[in-house]
N, C-alpha and C positions, 0 to 999 in steps of 0.2 A: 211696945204694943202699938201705941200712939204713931210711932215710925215707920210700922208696917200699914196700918192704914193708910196713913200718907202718902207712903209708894205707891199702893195698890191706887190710891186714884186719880194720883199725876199719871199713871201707866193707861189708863182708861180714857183719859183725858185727852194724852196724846197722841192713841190710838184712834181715837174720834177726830181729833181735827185732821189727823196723815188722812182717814178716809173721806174728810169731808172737802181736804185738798187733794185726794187724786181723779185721777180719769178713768174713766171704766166704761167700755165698750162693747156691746152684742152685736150679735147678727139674726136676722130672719133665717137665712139660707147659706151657707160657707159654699158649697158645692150646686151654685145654680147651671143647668141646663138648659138650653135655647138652640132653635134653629134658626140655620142662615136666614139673614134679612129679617128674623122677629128682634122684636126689644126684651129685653133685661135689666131687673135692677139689680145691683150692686150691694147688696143693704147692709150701713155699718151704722147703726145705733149708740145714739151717746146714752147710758144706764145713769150716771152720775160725772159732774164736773165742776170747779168749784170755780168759774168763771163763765160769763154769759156771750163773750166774745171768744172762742176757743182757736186756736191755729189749726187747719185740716191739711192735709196732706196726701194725696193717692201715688205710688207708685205701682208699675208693673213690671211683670219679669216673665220673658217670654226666652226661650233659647240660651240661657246665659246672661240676658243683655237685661240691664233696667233703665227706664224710662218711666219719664212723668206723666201723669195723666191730670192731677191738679194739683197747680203748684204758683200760690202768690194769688189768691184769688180767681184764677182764672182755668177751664181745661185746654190741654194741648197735647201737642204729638199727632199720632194716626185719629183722636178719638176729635180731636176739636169741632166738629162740624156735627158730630154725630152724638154728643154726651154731652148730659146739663149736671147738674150739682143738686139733690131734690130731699129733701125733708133733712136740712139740714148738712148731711154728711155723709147720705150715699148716694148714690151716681147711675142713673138712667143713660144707658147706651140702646141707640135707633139704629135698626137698618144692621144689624152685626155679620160681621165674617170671621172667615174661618182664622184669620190671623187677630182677630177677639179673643180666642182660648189661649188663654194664661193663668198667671197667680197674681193677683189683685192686693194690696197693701194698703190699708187706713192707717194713716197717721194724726190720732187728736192728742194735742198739748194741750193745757190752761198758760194762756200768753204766750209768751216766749221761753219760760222754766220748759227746756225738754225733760227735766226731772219727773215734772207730774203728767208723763208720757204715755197713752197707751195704744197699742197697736193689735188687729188681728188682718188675719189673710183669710181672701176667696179664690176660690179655684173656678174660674169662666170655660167651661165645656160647649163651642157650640159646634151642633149636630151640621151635618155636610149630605144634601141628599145625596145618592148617587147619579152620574151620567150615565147614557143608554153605553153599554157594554159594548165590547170586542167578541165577535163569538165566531166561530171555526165550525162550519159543520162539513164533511165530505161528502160529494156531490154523490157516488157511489161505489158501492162496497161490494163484494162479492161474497156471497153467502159462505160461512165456516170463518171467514178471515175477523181480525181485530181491527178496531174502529175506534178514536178516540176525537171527542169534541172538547171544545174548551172556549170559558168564557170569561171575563176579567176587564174591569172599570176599578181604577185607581184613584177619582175623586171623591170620592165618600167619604165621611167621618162620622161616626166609627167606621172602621172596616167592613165590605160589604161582604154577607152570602148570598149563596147561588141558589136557583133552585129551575130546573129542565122543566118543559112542556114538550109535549108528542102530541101532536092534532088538538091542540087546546089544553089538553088534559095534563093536571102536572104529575114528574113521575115520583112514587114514593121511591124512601131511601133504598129502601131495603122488596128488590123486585117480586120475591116471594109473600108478602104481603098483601098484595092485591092479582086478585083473578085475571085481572085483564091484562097483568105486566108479569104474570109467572114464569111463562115462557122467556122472558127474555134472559139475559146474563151481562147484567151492568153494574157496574160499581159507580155509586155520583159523590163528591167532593164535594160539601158546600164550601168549604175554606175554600179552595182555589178555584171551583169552578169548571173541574174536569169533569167529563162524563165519558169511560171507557165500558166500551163491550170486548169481553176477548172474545167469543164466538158470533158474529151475527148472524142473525134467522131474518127468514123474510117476515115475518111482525115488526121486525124492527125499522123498514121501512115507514117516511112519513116526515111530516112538517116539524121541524125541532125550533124551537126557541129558548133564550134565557133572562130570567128576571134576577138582578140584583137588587138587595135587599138591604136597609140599614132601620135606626130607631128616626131617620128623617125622613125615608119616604123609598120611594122602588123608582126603577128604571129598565127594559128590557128594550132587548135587540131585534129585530123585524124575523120574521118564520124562512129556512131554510129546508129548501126537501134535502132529505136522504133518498137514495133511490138501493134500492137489496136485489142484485139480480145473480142467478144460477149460472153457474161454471160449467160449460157445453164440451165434458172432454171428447166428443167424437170427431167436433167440430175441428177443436185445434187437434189431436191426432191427425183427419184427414187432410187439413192444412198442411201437416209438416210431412204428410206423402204425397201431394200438389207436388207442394216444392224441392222435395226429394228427386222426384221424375224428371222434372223440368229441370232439375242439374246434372242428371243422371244422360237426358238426351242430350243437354247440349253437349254434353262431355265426347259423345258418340260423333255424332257430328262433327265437332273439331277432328277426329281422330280418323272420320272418313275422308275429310277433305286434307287429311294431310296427305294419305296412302295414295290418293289421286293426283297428287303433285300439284295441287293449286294453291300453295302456302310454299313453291318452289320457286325461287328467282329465275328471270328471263339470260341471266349472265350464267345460270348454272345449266340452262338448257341449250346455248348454245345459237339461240337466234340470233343476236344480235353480236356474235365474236367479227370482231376486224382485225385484218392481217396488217402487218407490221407495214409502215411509212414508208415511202420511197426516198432514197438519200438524195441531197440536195447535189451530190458533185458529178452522178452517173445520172444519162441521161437516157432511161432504158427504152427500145425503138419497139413497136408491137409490130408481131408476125407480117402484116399486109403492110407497115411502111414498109417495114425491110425488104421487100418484095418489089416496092415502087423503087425502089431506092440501086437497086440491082438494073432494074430495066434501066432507069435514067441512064447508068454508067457504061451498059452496054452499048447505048444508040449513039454517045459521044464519040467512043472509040472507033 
């Protein structure tokens, strides 16, 4: 009996000094949030340690890769310029960017014993406003036809949504909703940023803009008109019998001035035919020499 006591308070005893030689670490915040260019602290609290000089340690791990951030007294890497070291053992970063979003590592020992080790992680999330968007609008559409706008900014973090304007006014999701957008026939996407009409009406005419959206701030793209105009088929029918006639006469024409022979060569009419060479070895005499030519011979004789 005497022997179980005995266990039982070397077991208790032991127990107390392991807890009164380990480390043990909190945090404020494991999952802080920050936007670009705000500061952040890091907060890793010592709860108990059983030395007053403790070893600290921060690593990070971003993509695969780890990297120190304090290590031997001192910070370094991307953070050096921008991170102090602050109550102790967590770590104030100034001025933060988007390549700040990581998973964060305290490392506190008592001396040099990694034994009496303790360790936790924070996850650094910072916010990315968005830039002024990319956005599509067509100049103009002809009434019935489909119509498709589209808008999209890729620097934001988190991911930005979309959200359309018409003459200032934004449009709801869902056009049957509001009075003033009943008539139309649009489907809007805030994920990508598209906004399609398969029929457009002339309502749909008007100033379009697009604002992207995130938890750090908005950005939107300057007002483009639409213009919605009506399909004049009398206009293009009599177009296309204009230009019917005008192919129909010249066709006429050609075909008068061929019957008149003025599409006829001057070799085939016979103007300009020349009779055949005279040979270089006969020396042919024209009617009135050959006449002198007789007199001569008679006056001799």
């Amino acid at each position: 009996m005497a022997m179980g006591k005995l266990a039982s308070v070397f077991i208790l005893f032991a127990t107390c000094c392991c807890r009164s030689l380990a480390v043990e670490l909190t945090s404020n915040n494991k999952h802080p949030v920050v936007n670009e260019f705000q500061s952040v602290v890091l907060s890793c609290n010592i709860k108990s340690i059983s030395t007053p000089d403790p070893r600290i340690e921060w690593k990070k791990f971003r993509g695969g890769e780890t990297t120190f951030v304090y290590f031997q007294g001192k910070i370094s890497g991307a953070l050096e310029n921008r991170a102090e070291l602050t109550e102790t053992t967590s770590i104030l970063i100034h001025n933060t960017t988007r390549t700040d979003s990581a998973i964060y590592r305290c490392e506190v020992s008592a001396h040099e014993d990694v034994k009496k080790l303790d360790e936790l992680s924070i996850e650094l999330t910072v916010q990315v406003k968005p830039v002024v968007p990319r956005c599509s609008v067509p100049q103009s559409v002809p009434v019935g036809k489909s119509a498709s706008l589209t808008c999209v900014e890729t620097e934001g973090f988190p991911l930005s949504t979309y959200h359309w304007y018409r003459n200032n006014e934004p449009l709801p999701a869902n056009p049957n909703s509001s009075p003033k957008f009943i008539n139309s026939s649009y489907t809007a996407d805030p994920k990508d940023g598209t906004l399609k009409f398969s029929e457009v009406k002339k309502v749909d005419a008007g100033e379009y803009y697009c604002v992207a959206r995130n938890p750090a701030g908005t950005a939107r793209c300057g007002p483009q008109l639409m213009e919605v105009y009506d399909i004049n088929i009398a206009g293009i029918v009599g177009g296309v019998l204009v230009v019917l006639t005008v192919l129909v006469l010249i066709a006429v024409g050609i075909s008068c001035a061929y019957k008149r022979g003025y599409f006829v060569s001057k070799q085939q009419t016979g103007k300009n035919y020349k009779p055949a060479g005279k040979g270089d070895a006969v020396d042919h005499a024209r009617p009135d020499e050959e006449g002198d030519f007789r007199h001569k011979s008679s006056f001799v004789i």
